[in-house]
Kinemage of the C-alpha trace (Angstrom):
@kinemage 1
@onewidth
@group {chain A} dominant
@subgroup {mainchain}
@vectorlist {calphas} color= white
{ca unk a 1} P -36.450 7.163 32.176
{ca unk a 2} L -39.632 6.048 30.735
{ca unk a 3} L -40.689 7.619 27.930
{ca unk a 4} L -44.339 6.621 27.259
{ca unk a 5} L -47.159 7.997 28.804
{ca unk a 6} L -49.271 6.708 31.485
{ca unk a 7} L -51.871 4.783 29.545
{ca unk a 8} L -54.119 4.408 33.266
{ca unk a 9} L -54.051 6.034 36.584
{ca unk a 10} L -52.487 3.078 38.410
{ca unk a 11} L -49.557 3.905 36.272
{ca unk a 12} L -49.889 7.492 36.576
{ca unk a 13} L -49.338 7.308 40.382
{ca unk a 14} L -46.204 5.204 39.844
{ca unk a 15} L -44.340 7.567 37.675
{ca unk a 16} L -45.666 10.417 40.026
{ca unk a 17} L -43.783 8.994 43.152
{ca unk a 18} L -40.702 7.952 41.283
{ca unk a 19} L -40.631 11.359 40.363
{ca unk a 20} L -41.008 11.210 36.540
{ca unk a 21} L -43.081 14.188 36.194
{ca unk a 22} L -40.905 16.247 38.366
{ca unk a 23} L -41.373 18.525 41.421
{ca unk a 24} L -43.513 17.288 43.838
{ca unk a 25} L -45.081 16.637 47.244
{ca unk a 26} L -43.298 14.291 49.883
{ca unk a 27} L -45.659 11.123 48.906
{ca unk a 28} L -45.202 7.434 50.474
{ca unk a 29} L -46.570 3.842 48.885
{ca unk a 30} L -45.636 2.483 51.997
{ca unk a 31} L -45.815 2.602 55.814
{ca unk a 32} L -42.094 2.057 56.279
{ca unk a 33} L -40.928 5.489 54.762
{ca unk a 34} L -44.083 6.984 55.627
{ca unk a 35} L -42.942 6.642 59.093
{ca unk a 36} L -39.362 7.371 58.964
{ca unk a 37} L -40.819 10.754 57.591
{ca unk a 38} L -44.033 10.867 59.892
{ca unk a 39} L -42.933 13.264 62.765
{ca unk a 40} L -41.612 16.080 60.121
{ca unk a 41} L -44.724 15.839 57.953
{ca unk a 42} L -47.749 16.731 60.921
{ca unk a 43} L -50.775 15.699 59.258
{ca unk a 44} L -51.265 14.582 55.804
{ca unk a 45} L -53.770 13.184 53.213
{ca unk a 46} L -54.642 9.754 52.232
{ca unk a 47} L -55.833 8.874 48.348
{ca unk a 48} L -57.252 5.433 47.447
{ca unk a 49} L -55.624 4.440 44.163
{ca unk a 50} L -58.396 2.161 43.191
{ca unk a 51} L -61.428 2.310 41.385
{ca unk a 52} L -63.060 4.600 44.171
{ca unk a 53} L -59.630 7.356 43.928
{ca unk a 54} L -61.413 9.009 46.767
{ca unk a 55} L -59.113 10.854 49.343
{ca unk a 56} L -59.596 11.462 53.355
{ca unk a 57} L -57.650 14.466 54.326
{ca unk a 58} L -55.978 15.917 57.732
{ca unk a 59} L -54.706 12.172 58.714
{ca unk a 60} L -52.338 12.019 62.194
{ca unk a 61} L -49.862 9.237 62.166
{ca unk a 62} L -52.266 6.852 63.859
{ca unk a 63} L -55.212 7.080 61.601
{ca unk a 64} L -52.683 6.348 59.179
{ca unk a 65} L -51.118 3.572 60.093
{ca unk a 66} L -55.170 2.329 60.947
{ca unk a 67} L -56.001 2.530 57.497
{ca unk a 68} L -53.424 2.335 55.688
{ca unk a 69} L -53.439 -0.730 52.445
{ca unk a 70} L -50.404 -1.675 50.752
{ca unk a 71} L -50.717 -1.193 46.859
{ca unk a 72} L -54.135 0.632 47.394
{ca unk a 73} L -53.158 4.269 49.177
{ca unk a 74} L -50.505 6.943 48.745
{ca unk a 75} L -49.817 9.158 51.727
{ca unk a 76} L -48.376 12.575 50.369
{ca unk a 77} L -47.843 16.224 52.593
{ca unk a 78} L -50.691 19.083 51.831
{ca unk a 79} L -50.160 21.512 48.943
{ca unk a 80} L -50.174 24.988 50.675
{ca unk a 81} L -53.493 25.548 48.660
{ca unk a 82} L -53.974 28.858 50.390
{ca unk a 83} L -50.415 30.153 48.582
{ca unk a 84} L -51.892 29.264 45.364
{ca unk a 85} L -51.298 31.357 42.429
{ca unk a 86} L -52.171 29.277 39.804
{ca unk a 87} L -53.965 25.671 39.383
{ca unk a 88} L -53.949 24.641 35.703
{ca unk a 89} L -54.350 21.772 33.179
{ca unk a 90} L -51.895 22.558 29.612
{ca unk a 91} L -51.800 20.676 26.381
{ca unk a 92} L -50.802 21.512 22.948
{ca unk a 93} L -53.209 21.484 20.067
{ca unk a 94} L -53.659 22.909 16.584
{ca unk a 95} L -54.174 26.668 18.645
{ca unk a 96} L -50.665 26.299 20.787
{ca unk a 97} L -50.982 26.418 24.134
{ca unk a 98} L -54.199 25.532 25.639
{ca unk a 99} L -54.298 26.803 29.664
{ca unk a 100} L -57.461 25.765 31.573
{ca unk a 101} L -56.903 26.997 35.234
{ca unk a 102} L -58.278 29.375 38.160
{ca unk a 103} L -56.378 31.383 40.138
{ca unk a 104} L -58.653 31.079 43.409
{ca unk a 105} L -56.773 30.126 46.738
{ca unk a 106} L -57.746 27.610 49.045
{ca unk a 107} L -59.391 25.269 46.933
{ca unk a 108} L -57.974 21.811 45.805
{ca unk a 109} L -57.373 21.578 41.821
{ca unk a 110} L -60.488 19.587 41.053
{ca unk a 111} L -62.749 22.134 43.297
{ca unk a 112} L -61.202 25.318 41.940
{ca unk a 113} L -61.248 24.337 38.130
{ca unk a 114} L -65.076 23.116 38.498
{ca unk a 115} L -66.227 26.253 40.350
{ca unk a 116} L -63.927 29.072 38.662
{ca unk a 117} L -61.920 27.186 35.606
{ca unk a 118} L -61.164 29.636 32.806
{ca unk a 119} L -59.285 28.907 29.818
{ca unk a 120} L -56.886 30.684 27.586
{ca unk a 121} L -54.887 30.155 24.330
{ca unk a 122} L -52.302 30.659 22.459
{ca unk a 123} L -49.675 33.457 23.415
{ca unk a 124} L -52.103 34.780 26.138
{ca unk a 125} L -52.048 31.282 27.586
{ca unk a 126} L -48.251 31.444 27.417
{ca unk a 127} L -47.797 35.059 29.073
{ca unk a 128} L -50.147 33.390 32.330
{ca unk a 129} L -47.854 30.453 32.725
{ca unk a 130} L -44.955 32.587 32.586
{ca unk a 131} L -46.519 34.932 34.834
{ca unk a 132} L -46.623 32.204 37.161
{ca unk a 133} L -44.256 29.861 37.083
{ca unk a 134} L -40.886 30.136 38.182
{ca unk a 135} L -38.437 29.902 35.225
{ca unk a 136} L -37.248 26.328 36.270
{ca unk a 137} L -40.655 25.663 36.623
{ca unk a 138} L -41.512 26.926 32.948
{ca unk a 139} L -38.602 25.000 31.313
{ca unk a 140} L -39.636 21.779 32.958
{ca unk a 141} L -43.671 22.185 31.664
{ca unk a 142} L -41.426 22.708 28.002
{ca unk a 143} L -39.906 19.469 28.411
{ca unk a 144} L -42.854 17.286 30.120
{ca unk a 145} L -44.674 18.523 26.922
{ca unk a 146} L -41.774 17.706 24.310
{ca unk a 147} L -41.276 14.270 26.265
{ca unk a 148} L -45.196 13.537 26.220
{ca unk a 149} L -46.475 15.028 23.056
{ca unk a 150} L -50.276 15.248 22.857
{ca unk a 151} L -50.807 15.091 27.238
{ca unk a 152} L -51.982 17.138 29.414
{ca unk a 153} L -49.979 18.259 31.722
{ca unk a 154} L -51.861 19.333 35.872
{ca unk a 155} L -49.999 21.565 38.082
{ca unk a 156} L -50.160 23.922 40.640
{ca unk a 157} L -48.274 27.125 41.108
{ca unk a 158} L -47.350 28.903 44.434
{ca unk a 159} L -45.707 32.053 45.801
{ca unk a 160} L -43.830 30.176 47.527
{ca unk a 161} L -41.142 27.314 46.903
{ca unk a 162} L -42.693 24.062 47.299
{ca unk a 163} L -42.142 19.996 46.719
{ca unk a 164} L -39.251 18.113 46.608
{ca unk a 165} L -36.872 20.229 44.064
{ca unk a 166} L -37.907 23.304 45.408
{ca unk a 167} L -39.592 25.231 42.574
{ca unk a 168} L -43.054 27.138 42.662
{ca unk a 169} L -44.664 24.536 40.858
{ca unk a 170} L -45.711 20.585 41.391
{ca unk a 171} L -46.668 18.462 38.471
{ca unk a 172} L -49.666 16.238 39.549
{ca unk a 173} L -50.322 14.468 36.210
{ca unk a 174} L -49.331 14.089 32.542
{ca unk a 175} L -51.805 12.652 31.019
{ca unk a 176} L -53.956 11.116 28.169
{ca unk a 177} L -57.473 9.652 28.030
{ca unk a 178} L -57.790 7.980 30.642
């Protein structure tokens, strides 16, 4: 276990697919298990790690394996973005809890904060996280926080189970200035 933060987003994406931030989307760094998986994933999304971090969505298998770079693209499953409850970026500061998020379905995190982003503090900030995030969900935003002091913390909340361990949650980032 790693216990630093990710000081860049090269190394962000690293600790996201081995899992260090917690539940989260099937995602693939390589064709081989992108394959293996391929058939039981339909169509998925492509992001470009490097300086251009752009994404092309609604890939089949073929346009993936097309365009497809080692060390330069992730391949991950789509969030059910129109199950959304709650998309939201957290961080402790000298108020507590500090919740910027928007509840609006069907929009990706960045397009949903921009457009409708609201935050909250404090306790009220607490009782909307709570309100949304299953309680396995809530303990493990407790401990990405105690682990990571100082980060922010992006993640999405369904009403539905989702990711890899099966919570309503995934955990997209933990983060500093970057």
């Amino acid at each position: 276990m790693i216990s630093f933060a990710p000081t860049n987003k090269r190394r962000m994406y690293e600790m996201y697919l081995a899992g260090e931030f917690g539940n989260r989307l099937r995602a693939y760094d390589n064709l081989a298990d992108y394959n293996r998986d391929a058939e039981d994933l339909g169509r998925v999304a492509m992001r470009f790690t490097g300086p251009a971090r752009r994404m092309i969505k609604n890939l089949d298998r073929a346009q993936v394996n097309l365009q497809f770079v080692q060390g330069v693209n992730i391949i991950s499953e789509f969030a059910p973005d129109q199950r959304l409850t709650l998309h939201g970026e957290v961080m402790r500061d000298h108020r507590g809890l500090v919740l910027y998020y928007s509840t609006v379905r069907g929009y990706r995190m960045r397009d949903g904060l921009s457009a409708f982003g609201q935050t909250l503090t404090g306790l009220s900030a607490k009782m909307m996280l709570q309100r949304h995030l299953d309680s396995a969900s809530y303990l493990w935003l407790e401990e990405l926080m105690q682990r990571w002091p100082g980060c922010i913390v992006e993640f999405s909340s369904y009403d539905m189970l989702v990711g890899d361990r099966m919570n309503n949650t995934l955990w997209w980032e933990v983060r500093l200035d970057y």
